[in-house]
Every structure is written in C-alpha cells, then in structure tokens.
C-alpha positions in Angstrom: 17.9 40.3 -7.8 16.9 38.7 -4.2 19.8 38.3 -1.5 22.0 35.6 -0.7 19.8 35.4 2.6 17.3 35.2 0.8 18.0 32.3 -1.7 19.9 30.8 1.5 16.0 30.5 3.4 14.4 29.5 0.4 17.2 26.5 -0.8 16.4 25.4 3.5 12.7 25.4 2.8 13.3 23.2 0.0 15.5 21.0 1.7 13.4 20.5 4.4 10.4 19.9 2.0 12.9 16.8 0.0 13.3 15.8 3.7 9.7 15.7 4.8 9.1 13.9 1.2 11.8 11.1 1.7 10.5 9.9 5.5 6.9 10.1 3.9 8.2 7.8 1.1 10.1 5.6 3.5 7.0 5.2 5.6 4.6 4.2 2.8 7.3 1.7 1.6 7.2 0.1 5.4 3.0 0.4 5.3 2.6 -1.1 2.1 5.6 -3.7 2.9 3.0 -5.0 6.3 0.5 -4.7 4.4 1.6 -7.1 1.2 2.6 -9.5 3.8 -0.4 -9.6 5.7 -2.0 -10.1 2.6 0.1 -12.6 1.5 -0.6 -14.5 5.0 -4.3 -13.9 4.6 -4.5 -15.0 0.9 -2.4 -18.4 2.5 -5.1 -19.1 4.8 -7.5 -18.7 2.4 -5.9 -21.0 -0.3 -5.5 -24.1 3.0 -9.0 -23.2 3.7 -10.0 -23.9 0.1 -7.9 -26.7 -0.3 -9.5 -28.0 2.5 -13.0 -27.6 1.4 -12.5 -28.9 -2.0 -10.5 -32.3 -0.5 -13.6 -32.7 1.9 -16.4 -32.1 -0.4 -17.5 -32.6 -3.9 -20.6 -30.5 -4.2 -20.9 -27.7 -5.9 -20.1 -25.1 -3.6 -16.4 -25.5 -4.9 -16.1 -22.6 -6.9 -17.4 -20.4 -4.1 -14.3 -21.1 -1.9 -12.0 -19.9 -4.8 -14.0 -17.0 -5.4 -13.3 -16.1 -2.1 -9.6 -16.2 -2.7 -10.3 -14.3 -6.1 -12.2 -11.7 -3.6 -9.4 -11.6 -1.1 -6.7 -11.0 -4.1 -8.6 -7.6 -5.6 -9.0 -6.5 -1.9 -5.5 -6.2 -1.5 -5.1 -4.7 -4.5 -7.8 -1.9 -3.7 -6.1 -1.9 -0.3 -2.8 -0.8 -1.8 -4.4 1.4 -4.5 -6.1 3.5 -1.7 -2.9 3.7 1.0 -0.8 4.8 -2.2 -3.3 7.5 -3.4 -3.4 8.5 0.1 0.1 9.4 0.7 0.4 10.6 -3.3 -1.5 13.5 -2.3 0.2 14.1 1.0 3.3 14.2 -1.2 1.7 16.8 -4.0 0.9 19.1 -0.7 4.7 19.5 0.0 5.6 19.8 -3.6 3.6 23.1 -3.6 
C-alpha cells in the first residue's frame, strides 16, 4: 500500500498533465480557428477571381479557374489534417 504522500505527488502529476492537455487543446482550437478563416478568406478570393475570369472570358480555360478553387478547398483540408495530427501526438506524449 503506497503513502498518502505518495498518491498526493502522483494525483499532482496528473493534474498537472490534464492542465498541460487542456492549454494544448485550447491552443489548437485558436490555430485551427486562424487557420479556417484564412482559408475561408483565401477560398473568397479565389471564388471573385474565378468569377471574374469566367464573366471576362468564354474560352475554355474555365474549368481551370474552378479547379483551382477545388485545389485550394483540399489544401485546407490537408492543412487541418496535418496541424491536428500534430498536436494529437503531442497530446498521446502526456497521456503516458
């Protein structure tokens, strides 16, 4: 049976572990917050820009403006994906 002391250090480890975890948390939600919205600023751009090109020209070259956007979308999906997986494993480190 261990000593009050003991389980006392232990229960302030973990505490301070469920602390380190919940700024960590916090600070992905505010990185992945700028980042959706400079995505969603860059995607905005891209869809004037596109608008633009198809209203002043009717060649073919269309569909190459909204593959761009179609581009621009799975970035910022890859984006997220990779700043998420990042800070997952810095999570799984302090849950050891």
């Amino acid at each position: 049976m261990r000593s009050s002391t003991s389980q006392n250090s232990e229960l302030k480890f973990r505490l301070q572990a469920m602390e380190q975890q919940a700024q960590l948390r916090d600070a992905l939600n505010e990185a992945l917050t700028a980042e959706v919205q400079r995505l969603k600023i860059a995607t905005a751009e891209l869809s004037a820009d596109a608008s633009k090109f198809q209203q002043s020209s009717q060649s073919s070259d269309v569909p190459v403006a909204a593959t761009a956007i179609q581009s621009a979308k799975h970035a910022s999906v890859a984006t997220a994906a990779i700043i998420s997986g990042t800070t997952t494993r810095q999570l799984c480190i302090f849950k050891a």
